[in-house]
Structure formats: C-alpha cells, structure tokens
C-alpha positions as CSV (number, residue, x, y, z in Angstrom):
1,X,-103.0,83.1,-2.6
2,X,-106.6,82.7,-4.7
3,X,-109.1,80.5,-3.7
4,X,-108.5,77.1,-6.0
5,X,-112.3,77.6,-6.3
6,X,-112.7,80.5,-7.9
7,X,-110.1,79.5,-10.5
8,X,-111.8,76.5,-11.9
9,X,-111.2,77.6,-15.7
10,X,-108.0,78.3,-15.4
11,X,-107.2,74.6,-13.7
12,X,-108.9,73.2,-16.5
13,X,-106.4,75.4,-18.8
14,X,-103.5,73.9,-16.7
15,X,-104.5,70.2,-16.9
16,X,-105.4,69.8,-20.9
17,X,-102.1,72.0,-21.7
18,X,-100.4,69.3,-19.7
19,X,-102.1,66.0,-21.1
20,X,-101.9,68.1,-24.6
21,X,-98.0,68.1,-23.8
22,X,-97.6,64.4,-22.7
23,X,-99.6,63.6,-25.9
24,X,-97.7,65.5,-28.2
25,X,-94.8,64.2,-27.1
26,X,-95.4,61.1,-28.6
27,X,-96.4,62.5,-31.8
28,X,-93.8,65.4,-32.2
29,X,-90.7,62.7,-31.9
30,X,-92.1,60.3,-35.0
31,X,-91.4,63.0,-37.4
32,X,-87.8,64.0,-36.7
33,X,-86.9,60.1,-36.5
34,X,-84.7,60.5,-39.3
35,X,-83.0,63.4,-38.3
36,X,-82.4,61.7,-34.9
37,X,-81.2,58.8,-36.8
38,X,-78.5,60.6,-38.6
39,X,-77.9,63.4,-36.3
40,X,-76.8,60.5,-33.4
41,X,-75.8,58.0,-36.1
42,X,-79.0,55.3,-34.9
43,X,-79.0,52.0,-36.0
44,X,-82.1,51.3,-38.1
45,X,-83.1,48.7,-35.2
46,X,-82.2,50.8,-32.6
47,X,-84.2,53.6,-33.7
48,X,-87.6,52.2,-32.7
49,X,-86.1,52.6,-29.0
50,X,-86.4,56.7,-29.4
51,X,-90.4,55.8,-29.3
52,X,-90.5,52.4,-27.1
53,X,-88.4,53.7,-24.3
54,X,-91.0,56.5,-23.7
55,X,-93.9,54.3,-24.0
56,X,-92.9,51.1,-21.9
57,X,-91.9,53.6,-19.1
58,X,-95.1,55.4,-19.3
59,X,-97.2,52.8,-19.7
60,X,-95.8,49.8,-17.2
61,X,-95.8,53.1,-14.8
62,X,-99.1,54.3,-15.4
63,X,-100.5,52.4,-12.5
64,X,-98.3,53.0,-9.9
65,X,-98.5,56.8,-10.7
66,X,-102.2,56.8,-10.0
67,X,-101.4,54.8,-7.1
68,X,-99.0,57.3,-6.1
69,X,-100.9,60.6,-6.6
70,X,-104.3,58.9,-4.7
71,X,-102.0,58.3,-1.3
72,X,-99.1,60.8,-1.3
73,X,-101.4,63.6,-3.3
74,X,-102.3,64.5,-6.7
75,X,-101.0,67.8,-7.4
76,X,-97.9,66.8,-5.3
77,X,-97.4,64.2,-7.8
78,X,-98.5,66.6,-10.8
79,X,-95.6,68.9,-9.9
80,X,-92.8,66.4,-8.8
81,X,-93.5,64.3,-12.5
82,X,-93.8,67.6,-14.2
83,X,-90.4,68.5,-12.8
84,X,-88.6,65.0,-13.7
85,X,-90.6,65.1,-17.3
86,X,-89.1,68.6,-18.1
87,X,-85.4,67.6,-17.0
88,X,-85.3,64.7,-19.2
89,X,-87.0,66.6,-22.0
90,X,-83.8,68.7,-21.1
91,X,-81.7,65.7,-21.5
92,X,-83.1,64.3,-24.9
93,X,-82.3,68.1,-26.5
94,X,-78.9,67.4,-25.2
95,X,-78.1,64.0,-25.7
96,X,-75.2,63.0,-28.0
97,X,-75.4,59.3,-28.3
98,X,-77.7,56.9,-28.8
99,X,-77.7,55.3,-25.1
100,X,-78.0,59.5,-23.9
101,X,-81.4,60.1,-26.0
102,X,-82.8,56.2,-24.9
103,X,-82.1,56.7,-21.5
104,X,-84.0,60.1,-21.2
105,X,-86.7,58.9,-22.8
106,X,-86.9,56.2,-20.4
107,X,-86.6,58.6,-17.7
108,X,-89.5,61.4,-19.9
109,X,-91.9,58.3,-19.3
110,X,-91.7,57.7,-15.9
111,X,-92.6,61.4,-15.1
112,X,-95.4,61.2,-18.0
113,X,-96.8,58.0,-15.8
114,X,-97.0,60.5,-13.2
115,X,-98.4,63.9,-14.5
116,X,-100.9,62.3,-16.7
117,X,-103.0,60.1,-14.2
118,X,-102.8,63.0,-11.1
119,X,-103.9,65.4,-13.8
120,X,-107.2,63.0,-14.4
121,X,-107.6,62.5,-10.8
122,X,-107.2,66.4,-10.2
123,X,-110.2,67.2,-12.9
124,X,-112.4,64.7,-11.4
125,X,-111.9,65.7,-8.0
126,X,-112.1,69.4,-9.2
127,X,-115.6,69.4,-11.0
128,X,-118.8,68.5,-9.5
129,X,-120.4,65.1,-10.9
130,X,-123.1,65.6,-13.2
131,X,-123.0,68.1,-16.4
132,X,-120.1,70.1,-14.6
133,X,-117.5,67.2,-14.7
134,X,-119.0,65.6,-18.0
135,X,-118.1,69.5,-20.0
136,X,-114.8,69.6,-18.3
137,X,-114.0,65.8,-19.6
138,X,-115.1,66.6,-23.0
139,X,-112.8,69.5,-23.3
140,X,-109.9,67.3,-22.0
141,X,-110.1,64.6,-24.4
142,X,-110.5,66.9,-27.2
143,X,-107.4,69.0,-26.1
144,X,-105.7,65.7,-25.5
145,X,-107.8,64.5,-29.3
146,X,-105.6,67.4,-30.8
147,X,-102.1,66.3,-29.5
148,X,-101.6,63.7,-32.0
149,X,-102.1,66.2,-35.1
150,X,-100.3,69.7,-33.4
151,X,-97.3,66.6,-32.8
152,X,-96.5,65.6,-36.1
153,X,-97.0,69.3,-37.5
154,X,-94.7,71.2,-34.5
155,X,-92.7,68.3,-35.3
156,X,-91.8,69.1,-38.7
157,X,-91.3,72.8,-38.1
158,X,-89.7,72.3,-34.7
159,X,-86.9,69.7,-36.8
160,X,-86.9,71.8,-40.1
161,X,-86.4,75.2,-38.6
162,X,-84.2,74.7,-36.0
163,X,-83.1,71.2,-35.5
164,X,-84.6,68.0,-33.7
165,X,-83.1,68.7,-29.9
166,X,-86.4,71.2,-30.3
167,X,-89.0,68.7,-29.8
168,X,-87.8,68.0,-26.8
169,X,-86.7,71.5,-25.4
170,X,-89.7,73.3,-26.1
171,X,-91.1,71.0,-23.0
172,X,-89.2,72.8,-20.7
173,X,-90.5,76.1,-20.2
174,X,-94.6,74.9,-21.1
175,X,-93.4,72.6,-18.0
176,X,-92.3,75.1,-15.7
177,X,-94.7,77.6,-16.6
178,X,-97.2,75.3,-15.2
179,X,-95.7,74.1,-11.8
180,X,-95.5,77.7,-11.1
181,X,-99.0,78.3,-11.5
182,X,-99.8,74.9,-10.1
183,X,-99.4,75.5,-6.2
184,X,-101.9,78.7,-7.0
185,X,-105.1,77.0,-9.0
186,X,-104.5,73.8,-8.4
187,X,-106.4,72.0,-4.8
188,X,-104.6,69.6,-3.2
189,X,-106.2,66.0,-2.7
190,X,-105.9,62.6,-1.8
191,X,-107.2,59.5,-0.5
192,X,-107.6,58.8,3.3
193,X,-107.8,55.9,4.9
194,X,-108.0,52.3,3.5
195,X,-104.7,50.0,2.6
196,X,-101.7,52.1,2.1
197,X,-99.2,50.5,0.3
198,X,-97.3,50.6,-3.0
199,X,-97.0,47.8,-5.3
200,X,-93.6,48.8,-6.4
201,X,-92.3,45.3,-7.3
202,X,-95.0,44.5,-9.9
203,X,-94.3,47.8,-11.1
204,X,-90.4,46.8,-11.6
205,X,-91.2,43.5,-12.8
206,X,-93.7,44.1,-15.3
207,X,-92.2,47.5,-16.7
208,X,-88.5,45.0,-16.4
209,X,-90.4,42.2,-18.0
210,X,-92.2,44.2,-21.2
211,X,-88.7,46.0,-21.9
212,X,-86.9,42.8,-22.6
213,X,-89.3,41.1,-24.2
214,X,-89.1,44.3,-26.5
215,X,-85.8,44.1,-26.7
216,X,-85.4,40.2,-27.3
217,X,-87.7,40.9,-30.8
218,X,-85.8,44.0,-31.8
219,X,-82.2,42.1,-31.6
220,X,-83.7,38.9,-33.3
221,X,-82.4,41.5,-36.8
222,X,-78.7,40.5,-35.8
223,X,-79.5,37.4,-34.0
224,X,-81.5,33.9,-35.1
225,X,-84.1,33.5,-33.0
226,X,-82.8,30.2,-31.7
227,X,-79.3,31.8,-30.9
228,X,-78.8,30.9,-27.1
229,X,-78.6,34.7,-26.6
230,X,-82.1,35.2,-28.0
231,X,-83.4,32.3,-26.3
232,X,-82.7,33.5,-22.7
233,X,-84.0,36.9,-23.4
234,X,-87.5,35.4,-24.0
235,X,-87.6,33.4,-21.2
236,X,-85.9,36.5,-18.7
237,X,-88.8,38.2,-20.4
238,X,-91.4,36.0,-19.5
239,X,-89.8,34.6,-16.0
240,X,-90.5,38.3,-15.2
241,X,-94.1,38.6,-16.6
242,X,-94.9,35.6,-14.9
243,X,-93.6,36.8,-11.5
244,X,-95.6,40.0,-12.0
245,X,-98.6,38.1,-12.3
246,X,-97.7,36.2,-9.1
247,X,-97.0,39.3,-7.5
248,X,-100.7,40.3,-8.3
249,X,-102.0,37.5,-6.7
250,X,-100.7,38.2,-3.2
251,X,-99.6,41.8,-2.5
252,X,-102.3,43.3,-0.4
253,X,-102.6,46.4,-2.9
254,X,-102.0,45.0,-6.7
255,X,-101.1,47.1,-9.4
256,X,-103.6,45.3,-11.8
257,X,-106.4,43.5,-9.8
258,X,-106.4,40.4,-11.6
259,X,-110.2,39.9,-10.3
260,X,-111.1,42.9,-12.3
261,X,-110.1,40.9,-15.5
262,X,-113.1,37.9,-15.1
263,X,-115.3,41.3,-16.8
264,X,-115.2,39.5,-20.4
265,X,-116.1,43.2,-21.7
266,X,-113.0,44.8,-20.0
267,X,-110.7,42.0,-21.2
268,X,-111.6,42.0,-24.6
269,X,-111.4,45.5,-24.5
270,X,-107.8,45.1,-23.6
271,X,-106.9,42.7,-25.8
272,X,-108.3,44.7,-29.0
273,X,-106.2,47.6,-27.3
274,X,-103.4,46.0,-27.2
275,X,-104.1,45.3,-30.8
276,X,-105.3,49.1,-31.5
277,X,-101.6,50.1,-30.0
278,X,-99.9,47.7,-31.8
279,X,-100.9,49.6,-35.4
280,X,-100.9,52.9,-35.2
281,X,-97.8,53.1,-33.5
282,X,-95.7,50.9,-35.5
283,X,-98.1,52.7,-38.5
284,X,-96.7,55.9,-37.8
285,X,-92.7,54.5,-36.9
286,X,-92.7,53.1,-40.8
287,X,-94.9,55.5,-42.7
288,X,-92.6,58.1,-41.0
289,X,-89.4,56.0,-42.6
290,X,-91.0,56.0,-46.0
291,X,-92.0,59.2,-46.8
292,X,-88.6,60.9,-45.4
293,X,-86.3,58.2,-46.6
294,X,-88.2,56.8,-50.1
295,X,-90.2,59.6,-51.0
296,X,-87.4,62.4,-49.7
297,X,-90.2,64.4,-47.9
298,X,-88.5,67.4,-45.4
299,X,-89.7,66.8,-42.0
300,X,-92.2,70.0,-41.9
301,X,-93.7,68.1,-45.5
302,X,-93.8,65.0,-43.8
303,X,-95.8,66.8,-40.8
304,X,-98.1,68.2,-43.2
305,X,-98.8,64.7,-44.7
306,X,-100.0,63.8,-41.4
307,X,-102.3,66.2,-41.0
308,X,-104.7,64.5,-43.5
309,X,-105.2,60.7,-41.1
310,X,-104.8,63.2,-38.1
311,X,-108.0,64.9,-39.0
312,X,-110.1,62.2,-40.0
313,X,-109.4,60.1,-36.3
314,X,-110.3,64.0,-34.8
315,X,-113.7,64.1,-37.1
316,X,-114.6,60.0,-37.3
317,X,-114.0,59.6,-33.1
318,X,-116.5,62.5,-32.9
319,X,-119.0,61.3,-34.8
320,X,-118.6,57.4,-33.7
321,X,-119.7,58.6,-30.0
322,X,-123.6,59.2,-31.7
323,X,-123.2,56.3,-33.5
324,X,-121.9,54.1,-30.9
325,X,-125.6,54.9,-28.6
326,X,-127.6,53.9,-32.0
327,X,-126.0,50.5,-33.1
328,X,-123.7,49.7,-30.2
329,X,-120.2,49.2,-29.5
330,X,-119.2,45.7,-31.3
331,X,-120.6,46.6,-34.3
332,X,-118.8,50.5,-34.3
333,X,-115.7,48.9,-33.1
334,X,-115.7,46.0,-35.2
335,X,-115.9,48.2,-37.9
336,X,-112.7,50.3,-37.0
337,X,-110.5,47.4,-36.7
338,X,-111.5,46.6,-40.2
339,X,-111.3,49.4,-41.7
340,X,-107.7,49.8,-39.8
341,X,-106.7,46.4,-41.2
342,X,-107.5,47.6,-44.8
343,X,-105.8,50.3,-44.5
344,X,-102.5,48.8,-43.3
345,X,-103.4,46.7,-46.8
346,X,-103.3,49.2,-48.5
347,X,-100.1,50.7,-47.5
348,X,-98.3,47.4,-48.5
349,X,-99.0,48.4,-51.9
350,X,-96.4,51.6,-51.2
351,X,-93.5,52.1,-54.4
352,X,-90.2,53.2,-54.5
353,X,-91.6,55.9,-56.9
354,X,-94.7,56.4,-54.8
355,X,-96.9,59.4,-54.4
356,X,-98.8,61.1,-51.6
357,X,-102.4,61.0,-53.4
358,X,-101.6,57.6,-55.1
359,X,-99.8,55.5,-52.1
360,X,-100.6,57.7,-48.7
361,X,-104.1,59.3,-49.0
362,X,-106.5,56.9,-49.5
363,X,-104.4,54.6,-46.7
364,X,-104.8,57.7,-44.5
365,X,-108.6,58.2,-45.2
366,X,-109.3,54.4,-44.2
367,X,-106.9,54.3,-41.2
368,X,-107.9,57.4,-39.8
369,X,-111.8,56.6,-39.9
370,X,-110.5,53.0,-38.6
371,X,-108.6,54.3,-35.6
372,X,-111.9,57.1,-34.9
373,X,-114.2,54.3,-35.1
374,X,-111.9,52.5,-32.6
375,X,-111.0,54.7,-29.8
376,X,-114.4,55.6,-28.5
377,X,-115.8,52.1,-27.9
378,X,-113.2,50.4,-26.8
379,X,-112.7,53.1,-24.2
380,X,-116.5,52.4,-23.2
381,X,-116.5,48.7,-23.3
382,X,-113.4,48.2,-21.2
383,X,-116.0,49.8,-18.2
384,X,-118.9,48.1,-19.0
385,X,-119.9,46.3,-16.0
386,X,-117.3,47.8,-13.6
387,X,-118.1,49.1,-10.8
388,X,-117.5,52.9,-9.8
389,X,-114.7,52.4,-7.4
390,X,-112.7,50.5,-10.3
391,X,-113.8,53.0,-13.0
392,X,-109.8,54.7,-12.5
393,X,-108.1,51.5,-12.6
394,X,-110.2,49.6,-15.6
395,X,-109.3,53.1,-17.6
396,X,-105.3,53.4,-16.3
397,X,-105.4,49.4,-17.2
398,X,-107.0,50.4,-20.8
399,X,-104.3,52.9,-21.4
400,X,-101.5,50.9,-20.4
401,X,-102.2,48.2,-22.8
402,X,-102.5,50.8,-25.4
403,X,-99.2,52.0,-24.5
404,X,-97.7,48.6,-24.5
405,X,-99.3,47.4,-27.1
406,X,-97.9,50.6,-28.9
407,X,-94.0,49.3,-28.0
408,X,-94.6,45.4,-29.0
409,X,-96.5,46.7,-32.5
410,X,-93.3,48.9,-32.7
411,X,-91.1,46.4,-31.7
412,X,-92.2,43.4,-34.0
413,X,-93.1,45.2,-37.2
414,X,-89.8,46.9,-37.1
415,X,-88.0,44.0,-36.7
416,X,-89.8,42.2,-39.5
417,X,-89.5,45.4,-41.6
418,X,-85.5,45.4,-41.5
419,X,-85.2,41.8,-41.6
420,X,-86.9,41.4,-44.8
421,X,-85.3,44.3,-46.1
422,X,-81.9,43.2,-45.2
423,X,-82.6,39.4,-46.9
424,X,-84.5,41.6,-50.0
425,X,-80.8,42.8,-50.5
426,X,-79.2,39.5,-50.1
427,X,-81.2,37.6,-53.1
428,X,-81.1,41.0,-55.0
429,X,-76.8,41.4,-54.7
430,X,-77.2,42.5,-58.8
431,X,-79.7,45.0,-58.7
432,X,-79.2,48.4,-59.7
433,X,-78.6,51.9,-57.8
434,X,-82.0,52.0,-56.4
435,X,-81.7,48.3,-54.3
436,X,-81.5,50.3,-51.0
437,X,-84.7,52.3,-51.9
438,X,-86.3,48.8,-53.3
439,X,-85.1,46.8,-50.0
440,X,-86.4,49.3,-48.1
441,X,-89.6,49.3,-49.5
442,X,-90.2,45.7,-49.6
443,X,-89.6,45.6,-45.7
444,X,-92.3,47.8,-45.3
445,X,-94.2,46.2,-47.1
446,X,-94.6,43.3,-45.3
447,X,-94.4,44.7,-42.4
448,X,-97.8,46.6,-43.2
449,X,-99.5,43.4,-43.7
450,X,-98.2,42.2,-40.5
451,X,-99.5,45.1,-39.0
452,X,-103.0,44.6,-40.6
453,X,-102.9,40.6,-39.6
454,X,-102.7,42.5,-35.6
455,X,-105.4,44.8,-36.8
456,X,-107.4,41.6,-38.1
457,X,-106.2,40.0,-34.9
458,X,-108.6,42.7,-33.1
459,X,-111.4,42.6,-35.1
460,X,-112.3,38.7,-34.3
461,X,-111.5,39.7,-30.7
462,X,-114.1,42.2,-30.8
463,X,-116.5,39.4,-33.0
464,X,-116.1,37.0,-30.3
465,X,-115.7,38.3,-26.9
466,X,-117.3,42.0,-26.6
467,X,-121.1,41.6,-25.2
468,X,-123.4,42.6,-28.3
469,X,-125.8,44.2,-25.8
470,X,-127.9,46.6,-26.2
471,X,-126.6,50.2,-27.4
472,X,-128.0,51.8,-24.1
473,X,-126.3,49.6,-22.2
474,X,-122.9,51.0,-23.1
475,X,-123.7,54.6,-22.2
476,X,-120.9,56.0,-19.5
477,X,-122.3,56.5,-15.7
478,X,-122.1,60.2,-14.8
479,X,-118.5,61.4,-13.8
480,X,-116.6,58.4,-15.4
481,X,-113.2,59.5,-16.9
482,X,-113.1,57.8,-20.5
483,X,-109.6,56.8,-21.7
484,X,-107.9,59.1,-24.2
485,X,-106.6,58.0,-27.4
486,X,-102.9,59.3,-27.8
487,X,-102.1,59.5,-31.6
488,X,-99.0,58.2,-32.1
C-alpha cells in the first residue's frame, strides 16, 4: 500500500470530486422537478419535499457528523457516509412513489452530513498550515464553486436523455470509485483525548423539530392555519426546538455551543445566512416551475438557462474576495443582499407569455452578482472573533443555517406560491384556457416578493448587527476552512 504522503494530489482529487458530488446533488435534482412530479404523480406541495428532505437531513446532521468523524475517525466516517449516500442515491433512481423518493432523500442527507464535514477535516489535517493548506482550500471551494452550475446542466441532460432516476444513479459508481481508492490515499485521523461523547439527542431533536416545522407551513395549502391540526404542528415544532436548546445548555459536549453565539459577528452572520438560504433555494424550486411548466422549456433548455446566474455567482464570489479586503465585509455583503432582493423584484414581474432575455436574464444577472457578493463575507464574518479551536464548528454552524434556511425559504414561499395560485383560480372561475398558466404565474409572483422581503430581511441584519470594522480586520487566520456556498 502507498505512503498517504506521497499521494497528496491525488487526495485532494478524491476530496473536491466528493464535496463537487454532495454539491451537485442539490443542484442536479432542481431541474428534473417536473419530470419527478409527473413521473411519481407529486403533489404541487409535496414536491418541495424532493429538495427539503435532503437539506434538513444534511443540515440538522452536519454537526454531529463532524462530531463523529473527529472521535470515531475521519476517513472512517468518509467511507461509511460515502457508502449510505450511494445506497440511497440507489434508492431515489428506484423509487416509485412519492414517500420511496422522500424517504431516500432523507436517508442521501444523512450520509452527505457525513462525507462532507470528514472530507474538510481530512484536507486540513492533510496539508500543512500556511500557503500549502491555503492552495488546497482554494481549489476545494472552487471545485465545490462549480457544483451548483455542472448540477443544473447534468441535470437537464441526465433527465432529457435518459430519464430523471439518472441524477441520482450516476452517484453510485463516482461513490464507489472513491471508497476504493479511499483506504489507499486517504490518512487516517482523529481526535484523542478530551470529552468523548455524542450529542445525539439535540441532533434528533433539532433535525425532528426543523422537519415539522417544515412540514406544519407546507400543509397550511390544504389546511387554515388555525385548524387544530395546524396548530399542534407548530407547537410539536417548537416544543422540539425549544428542548434542543435545553439540551445545549446541559449536555457536556453540545452540538451548537450556545456560548459561541454571544460573537455578535457570528450571529448576524447566521441570521443573514439563514436569510441567504432562504432565497436561492426557494429561487431555484420556483424559477425551475416556471420556465418548464409556463414557458415549456425541456429540462436540458432549462439547465442551460441556468448556466447564465450560475456563472455570474462563479465570477462575482471571485472577485468580491479582493473587494471584501478594500471596503470590508458589511458594505460587500450589504450590497449582495440588495442586489439579491432586487432581483427576486424583478422576477415578480415574470408573464404567462414571458421570455428568457425579457423576464429571466436581467433577474439572473442581479441575483447572481447578489448571491457572489454574499457568499464570501458572510462566510468570513461568521469567524470574526472566534477563536481557532471553534473555527470548525462557527463554519459547520454557518453551513447548517444555510441549509436550513434553504428548507424554510423552500418551505414558505412554496406554500405561499400555491396558495395564491389556488385562490387566483377561485376569484378567476370565468377565465379562459390559459387560467392554469395565469394562476400559476400569479403565485409566483408573489412568492418572489416574499422571497425578496427575506432577502431585504438580510440586508438590515447585515446594516445593524455585522461590526463595520476595519477591512483588515476581516482577513481569514492561516489554515481556517471557509464555508462553501452550495448553489442550489
């Protein structure tokens, strides 16, 4: 067997194709939503659970996967959520119903809340601190940059080609390819010594607690939201939240040290994360819905659509790193979450009769500098201030609230979305041939300015509570792992 050593470029081959993958993943299935949708016979509401089952999973688990590959062993962990990520990739090809492709999903997450943190903790334990480890994190988050635009084009080609069970089977063999190879170039580490416990109950409760809160706003569509049923959703939801947070508060090892949160940077970081989530995600779930159900855009067209915002996040993140060390962080991010929020303006404006250059591009152009401008700071003001031992768990807690923020945005401006579309129809019962196309519509529609109030939401978070500082103050201490942005 090679020396792991003397293989250090083909490690760092093995880890971005594997955070490339778990990033794709999330971009590759918004494209063949509507084939899903009629290929399983989805419900409109019931669709958005294709996307939220991956990302509460992956996100509430995030944390204890970390946890989990620090004391049991990174690449151990690597390979065993590897493994379980390319059997239920397996399973989604497969599945025949609804509750089969949901389930697997669920299931796709957890091992992604596995591989994607050891991977991290692999690279940073693999490459010396200092320009070695700094090159090798560059390269993975612009492998990882390139996920969300390969996604929504393999998407398209994958679902027009062959048919949608491919987004999800070409996982398997990139999977297994690599947990062969991973024993050989891949060292073996963990932590030793200190307090060696899991926090496995706030992981239950808050994954438990975010999923029904998710589901309590997705079923308000067929339900009032003072029906009894809705009511004791919302308050399972947040009896759950609020015994995760108690759980925090006295389990020797937490999840989420809630100390780590009086860091006004790092929360308000969080929060405009959450935010950040919240609309590209649901962005993405609806634009997806309009161009292939409105506009009557083939999948591999609609992939190609993409391409355009994809590109401009790629070429606006780059360039907002420079500008963030000249002006500093509020001002760069500030300026994203505007420019997002316009954006999402802008798309409100889409037409039954619409047009890519007339309705989609210019959105695209402002979202995608938006979401560039975004990504960068945020990642570098939620570790301002923290100290070196916590950099792992201020960025893990960083990507999680992206992630869950991701499933709420989903979540709520879906619901709205159908809901107005659904009442569009009622008060329009006259209307001609096109009144699906023109309910449709109006739903998204509104839903796009809800989506730009969250993104507004964000920007007076990042007014009020991110430090203005001085630029220099923001820059990254050598051998700090930045969060990635995942394009949804």
């Amino acid at each position: 067997m090679p020396d792991v050593k003397e293989h250090k470029g083909m490690a760092l081959f093995l880890l971005c194709l594997i955070q490339f993958m778990v990033v794709l993943d999330i971009a590759i299935v918004n494209v063949a939503l509507p084939s899903i949708k009629t290929a399983l016979d989805f419900s409109e509401t019931n669709l958005s659970w294709v996307i939220n089952a991956y990302t509460l999973t992956f996100g509430g688990l995030l944390l204890l996967g970390g946890r989990a590959a620090d004391l049991l062993g990174r690449r151990r962990i690597f390979i065993a959520g590897l493994a379980l990520f390319a059997l239920a990739s397996a399973a989604c090809g497969l599945a025949t119903s609804e509750a089969a492709l949901i389930t697997a999903r669920a299931i796709q997450g957890v091992g992604a809340a596995m591989v994607s943190p050891a991977a991290l903790a692999i690279l940073v334990t693999t490459f010396e601190e200092g320009p070695e480890r700094n090159k090798a994190l560059g390269i993975w988050g612009a492998i990882a940059g390139t996920g969300g635009a390969a996604g929504v084009l393999l998407g398209g080609i994958l679902t027009q080609e062959l048919n949608w069970s491919w987004i999800f089977f070409i996982n398997v063999p990139v999977a297994v390819a690599v947990i062969l190879a991973a024993p050989v170039y891949l060292r073996e580490s963990k932590v030793e010594g200190g307090t060696r416990a899991f926090d496995l109950m706030g992981a239950i409760t808050a994954t438990a607690g975010m999923s029904l809160l998710v589901y309590a706003l997705v079923q308000t569509v067929d339900h009032s939201w003072t029906a009894p049923r809705t009511i004791g959703l919302f308050v399972g939801a947040f009896a759950l939240l609020a015994a995760f947070i108690a759980i925090e508060r006295r389990v020797a090892a937490p999840l989420m040290p809630l100390h780590i949160f009086r860091n006004r940077s790092l929360s308000a970081a969080n929060g405009v994360a959450l935010m950040l989530g919240a609309s590209i995600f649901s962005m993405f779930f609806l634009l997806t819905l309009y161009m292939q159900q409105v506009l009557g855009y083939s999948p591999l067209r609609t992939g190609v659509g993409y391409l355009l915002v994809s590109g401009v996040i790629i070429v606006s993140a780059g360039a907002s790193q420079a500008i963030v060390t000249k002006i500093g962080v509020r001002t760069v991010l500030a300026t994203g979450m505007a420019l997002t929020a316009v954006g999402l303006v802008y798309f409100s404006q889409v037409d039954v009769g619409g047009s890519y250059l007339g309705d989609l591009a210019p959105g695209f152009i402002l979202t995608g500098v938006g979401l560039g401008f975004s990504f960068v700071p945020v990642s570098i003001a939620a570790l301002v201030g923290v100290k070196q031992n916590e950099a792992g768990i201020a960025s893990g807690i960083l990507n999680t609230s992206q992630q869950i923020g991701g499933a709420l945005g989903t979540a709520i401006l879906s619901t709205v979305a159908f809901t107005e579309a659904a009442n569009y129809a009622k008060d329009h019962l006259t209307a001609g041939p096109l009144l699906p196309l023109e309910s449709a519509v109006h739903g998204y529609s509104i839903a796009f300015l809800v989506g730009a109030l969250i993104s507004a939401i964000g920007f007076v978070l990042t007014l009020v509570f991110i430090p203005r500082g001085d630029a220099p103050e923001y820059a990254l201490t050598e051998g700090e792992a930045r969060p990635q942005p995942e394009l949804a």
